[in-house]
C-alpha positions as CSV (number, residue, x, y, z in Angstrom):
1,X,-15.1,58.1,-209.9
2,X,-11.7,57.7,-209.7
3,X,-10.0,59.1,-205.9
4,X,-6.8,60.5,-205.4
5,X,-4.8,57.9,-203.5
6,X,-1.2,60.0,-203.0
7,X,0.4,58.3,-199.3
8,X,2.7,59.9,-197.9
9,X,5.6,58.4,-197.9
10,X,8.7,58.8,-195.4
11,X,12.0,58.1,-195.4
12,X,13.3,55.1,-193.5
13,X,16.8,56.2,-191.5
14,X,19.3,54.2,-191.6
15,X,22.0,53.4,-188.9
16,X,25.3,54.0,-189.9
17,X,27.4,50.9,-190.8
18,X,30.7,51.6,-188.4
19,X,31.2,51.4,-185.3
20,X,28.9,48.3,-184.3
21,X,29.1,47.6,-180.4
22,X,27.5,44.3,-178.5
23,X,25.4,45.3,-176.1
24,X,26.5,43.8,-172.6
25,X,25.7,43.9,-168.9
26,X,27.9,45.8,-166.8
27,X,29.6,43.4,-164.5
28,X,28.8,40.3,-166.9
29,X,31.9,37.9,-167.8
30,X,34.3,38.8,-170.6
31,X,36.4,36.6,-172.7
32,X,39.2,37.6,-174.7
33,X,40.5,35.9,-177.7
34,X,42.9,35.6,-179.7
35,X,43.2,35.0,-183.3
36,X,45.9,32.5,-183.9
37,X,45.6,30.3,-187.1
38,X,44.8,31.4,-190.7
39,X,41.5,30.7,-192.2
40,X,42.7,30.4,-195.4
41,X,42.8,26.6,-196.4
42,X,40.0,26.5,-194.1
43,X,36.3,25.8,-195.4
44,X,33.6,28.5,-196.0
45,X,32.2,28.1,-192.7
46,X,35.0,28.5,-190.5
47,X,35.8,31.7,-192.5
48,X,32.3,33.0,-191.6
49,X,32.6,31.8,-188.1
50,X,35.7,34.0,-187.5
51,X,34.2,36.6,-189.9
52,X,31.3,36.3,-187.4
53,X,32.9,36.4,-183.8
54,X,34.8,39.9,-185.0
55,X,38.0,39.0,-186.1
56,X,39.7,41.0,-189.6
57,X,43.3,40.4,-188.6
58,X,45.6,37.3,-187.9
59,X,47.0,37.8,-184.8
60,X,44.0,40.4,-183.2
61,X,42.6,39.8,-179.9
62,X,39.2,41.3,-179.0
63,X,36.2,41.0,-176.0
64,X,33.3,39.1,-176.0
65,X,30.9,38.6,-173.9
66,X,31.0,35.2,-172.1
67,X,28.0,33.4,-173.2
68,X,26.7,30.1,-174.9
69,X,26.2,31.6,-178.7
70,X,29.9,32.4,-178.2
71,X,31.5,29.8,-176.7
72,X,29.7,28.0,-179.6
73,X,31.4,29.9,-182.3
74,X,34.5,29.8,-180.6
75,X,34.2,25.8,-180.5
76,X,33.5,25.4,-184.0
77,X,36.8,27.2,-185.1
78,X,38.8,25.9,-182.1
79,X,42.1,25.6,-184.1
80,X,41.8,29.1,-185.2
81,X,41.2,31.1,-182.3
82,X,42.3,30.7,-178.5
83,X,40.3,32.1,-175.2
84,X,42.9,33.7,-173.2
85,X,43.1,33.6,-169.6
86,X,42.3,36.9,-167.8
């Protein structure tokens, strides 16, 4: 007595991979840095710490929000990247 066991199956959507955004707070603190050293001599993970915070060009300067995951990633690769004064 064999049963016919056909799921039905669905198909999972996918987000598309541009244009990732944080998420942030309105009024919430914003720090800007800036990109200043090259990663290359530097070990593999520094280059994924810059690779990490947003950076894909020496010299760039982008947003972040102000927080302790941040300020973490920004201390590890200190001698690459600079917070900017607003």
């Amino acid at each position: 007595m064999s049963q016919d066991t056909s799921e039905d199956v669905t198909e999972v959507q996918r987000k598309p991979r541009g244009g990732k955004r944080a998420r942030v707070k309105t009024g919430s603190k914003m720090l800007t840095l800036h990109y200043v050293r090259s990663q290359i001599c530097a070990p593999k993970d520094q280059k994924a710490t810059v690779r990490g915070l947003g950076f894909t060009r020496l010299g760039q300067k982008i947003q972040r929000p102000d927080d302790p995951s941040i300020r973490g990633m920004v201390q590890h690769v200190r001698h690459l990247v600079v917070i900017e004064k607003d």
